[in-house]
N, C-alpha and C positions, 0 to 999 in steps of 0.2 A: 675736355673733361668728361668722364665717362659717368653715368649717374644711372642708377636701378630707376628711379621715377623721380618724376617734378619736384624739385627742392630736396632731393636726399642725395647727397652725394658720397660716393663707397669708400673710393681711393683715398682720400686727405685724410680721414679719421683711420685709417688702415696702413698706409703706406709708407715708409720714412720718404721724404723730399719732395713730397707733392701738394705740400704746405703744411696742413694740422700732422702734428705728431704726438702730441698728448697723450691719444688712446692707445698707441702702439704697445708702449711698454706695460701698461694692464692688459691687454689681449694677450703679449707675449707671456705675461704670467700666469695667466688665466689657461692658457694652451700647456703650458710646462704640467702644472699641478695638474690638469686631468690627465693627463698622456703619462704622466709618473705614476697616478692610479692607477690608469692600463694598465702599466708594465708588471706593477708588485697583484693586479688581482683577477686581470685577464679582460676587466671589464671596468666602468664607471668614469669612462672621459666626458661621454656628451650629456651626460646628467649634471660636470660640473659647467663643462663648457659652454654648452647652448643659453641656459637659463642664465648666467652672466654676459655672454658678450651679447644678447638679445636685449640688454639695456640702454645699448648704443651703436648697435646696428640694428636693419630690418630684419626680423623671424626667418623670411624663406632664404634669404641672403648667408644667414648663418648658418640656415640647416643645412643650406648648399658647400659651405665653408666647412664645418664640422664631418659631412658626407666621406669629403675627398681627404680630410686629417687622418677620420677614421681608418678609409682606406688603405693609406699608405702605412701610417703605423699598425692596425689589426694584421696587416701581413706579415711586417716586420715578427710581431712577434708569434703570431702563426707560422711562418716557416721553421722557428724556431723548437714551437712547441708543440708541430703535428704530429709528431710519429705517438705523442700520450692521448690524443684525443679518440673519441669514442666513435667512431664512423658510422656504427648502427642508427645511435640519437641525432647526429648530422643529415643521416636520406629521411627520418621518421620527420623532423624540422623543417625542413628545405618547403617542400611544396604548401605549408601552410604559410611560410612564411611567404611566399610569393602572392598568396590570397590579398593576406593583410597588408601587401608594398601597395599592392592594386587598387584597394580604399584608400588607403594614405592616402597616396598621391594624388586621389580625387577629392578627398576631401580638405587636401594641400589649398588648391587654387581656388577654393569656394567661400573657404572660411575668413569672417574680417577680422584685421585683427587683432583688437581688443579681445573678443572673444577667443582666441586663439592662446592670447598671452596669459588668458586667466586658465582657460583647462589644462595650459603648459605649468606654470606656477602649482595648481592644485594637486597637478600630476606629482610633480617633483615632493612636495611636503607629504603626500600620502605616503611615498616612495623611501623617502626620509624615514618617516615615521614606523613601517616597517622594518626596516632594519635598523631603526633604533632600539625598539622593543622589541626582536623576535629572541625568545630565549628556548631552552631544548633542544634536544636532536630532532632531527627531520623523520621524516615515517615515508618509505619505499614508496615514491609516486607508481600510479600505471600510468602505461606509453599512451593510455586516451587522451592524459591532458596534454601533450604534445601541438595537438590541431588547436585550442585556445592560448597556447604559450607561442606557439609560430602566427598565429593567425594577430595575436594581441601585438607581438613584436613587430611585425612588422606594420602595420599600422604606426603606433606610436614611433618609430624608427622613421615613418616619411613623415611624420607630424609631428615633433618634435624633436626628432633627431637622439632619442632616446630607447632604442628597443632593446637593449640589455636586458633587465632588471626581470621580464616574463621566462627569458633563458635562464638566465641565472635561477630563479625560482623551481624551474621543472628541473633542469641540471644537478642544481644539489638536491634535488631529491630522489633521482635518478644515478647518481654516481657520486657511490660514499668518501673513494679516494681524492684527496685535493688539490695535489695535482694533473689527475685526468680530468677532475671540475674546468680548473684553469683551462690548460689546451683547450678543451672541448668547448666553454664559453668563445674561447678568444678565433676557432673555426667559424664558427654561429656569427660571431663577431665582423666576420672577412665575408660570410659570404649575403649575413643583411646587409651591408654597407653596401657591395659589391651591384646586391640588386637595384640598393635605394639610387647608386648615380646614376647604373643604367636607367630608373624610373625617372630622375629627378634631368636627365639628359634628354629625354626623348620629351619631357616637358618642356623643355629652353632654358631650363633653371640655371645651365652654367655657359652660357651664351654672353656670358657679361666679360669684358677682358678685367675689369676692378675684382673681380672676386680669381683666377686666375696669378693677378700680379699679388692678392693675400695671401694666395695658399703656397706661394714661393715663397712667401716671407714666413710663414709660420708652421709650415712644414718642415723645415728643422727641427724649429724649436720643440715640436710634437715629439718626434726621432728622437733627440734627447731626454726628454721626460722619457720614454719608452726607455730608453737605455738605461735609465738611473734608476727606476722602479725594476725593473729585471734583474738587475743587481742588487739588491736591496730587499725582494720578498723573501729571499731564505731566512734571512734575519727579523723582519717583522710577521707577526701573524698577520694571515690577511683579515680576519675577524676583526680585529682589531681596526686594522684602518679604514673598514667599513661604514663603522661604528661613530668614526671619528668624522669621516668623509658626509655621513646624513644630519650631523649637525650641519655642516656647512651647507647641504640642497636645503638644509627645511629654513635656512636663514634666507638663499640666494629664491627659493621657490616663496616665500611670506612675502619678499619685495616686489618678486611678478604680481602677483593677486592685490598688490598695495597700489602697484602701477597703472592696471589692466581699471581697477574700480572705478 
């Protein structure tokens, strides 16, 4: 039996047939509806993903799991929707966000993690919170806040598995059309992920074969939610299910900080 550390074991609670299967089928839904998010909005899987399946697996386990979801679905629909994205805010992004992989992932292996699960929680409801209440149009960002949107993302990307939400921010305020938003998030999207495994690989973070034999099981299921939200954002606004999406972090982010206390 394969185990992350003393008394936690990964496989049974993840895997069909290697005893507990209980959690499977809430993991498998919990992976559908973010990666259906991806699909209809370019962005907002691991804000649902992480802070739920963090309630019963371990933090750096998930973030490791979530990493490689990301991965394979953010290209999925990045192949699809590169030729609309912004290539100039991609080089201007790129090198801050490599800044903030670089603290992550240091401040990955340092942090205990109760305190980990509450600045995760806190994150998410603040995160919530703004887009629950943003109302207005946006006002023409300058390309300085760039270096805090790459720098922030990627940090929170190695440390929670959540670095969307600072792209997203400078993006639409940077690029009025919505779907060059989209592409251009979902590029941002491929290539923090992209750094975070290489970060989170050269740490030993996926050295585990348990975490491996998950991302075979639920990397499907990711693929599908991507596929069913890509088909589905022409018809729904994405405002709309944004909206809808941060009731559900400020509910899943309230239970972190209810847990962590």
């Amino acid at each position: 039996m394969t185990t992350a550390r003393p008394g936690v074991c990964i496989v049974p609670t993840v895997v069909p047939g290697a005893g507990e299967t209980d959690t499977l089928l809430p993991a498998a839904l919990i992976v559908f509806v973010g990666y259906l998010v991806f699909g209809v909005t370019g962005f907002g899987a691991s804000p649902i993903t992480v802070p739920l399946l963090a309630h019963f697996l371990p933090l750096p386990f998930v973030l490791s799991l979530a990493a490689a979801l990301d991965l394979g679905s953010a290209a999925v629909l990045g192949l699809h929707t590169r030729k609309q994205a912004s290539v100039g805010e991609l080089l201007v992004l790129a090198p801050f966000t490599v800044v903030g992989l670089a603290l992550g992932v240091t401040l990955l292996v340092r942090l205990p993690r109760d305190a980990t699960l509450l600045a995760l929680g806190i994150f998410v409801c603040g995160y919530a919170l703004y887009i629950m209440l943003r109302r207005g149009p946006r006002r023409l960002l300058s390309r300085m806040w760039a270096a805090p949107a790459g720098i922030l993302s990627g940090i929170l990307g190695a440390l929670f598995g959540v670095g969307g939400p600072p792209y997203v921010a400078y993006i639409a305020g940077r690029i009025p059309d919505g779907a060059a938003q989209r592409a251009t998030i979902s590029q941002m999207v491929v290539l923090n992920v992209g750094l975070r495994v290489a970060a989170f690989a050269v740490a030993g973070l996926f050295s585990r074969r348990d975490l491996w034999i998950a991302i075979g099981v639920l990397l499907p299921v990711a693929w599908v939610g991507v596929w069913t939200g890509n088909h589905v954002h022409m018809r729904l606004a994405p405002a709309h299910v944004v909206r809808i999406v941060g009731a559900a972090l400020l509910f899943s982010g309230a239970s972190l900080i209810a847990r962590a206390l």
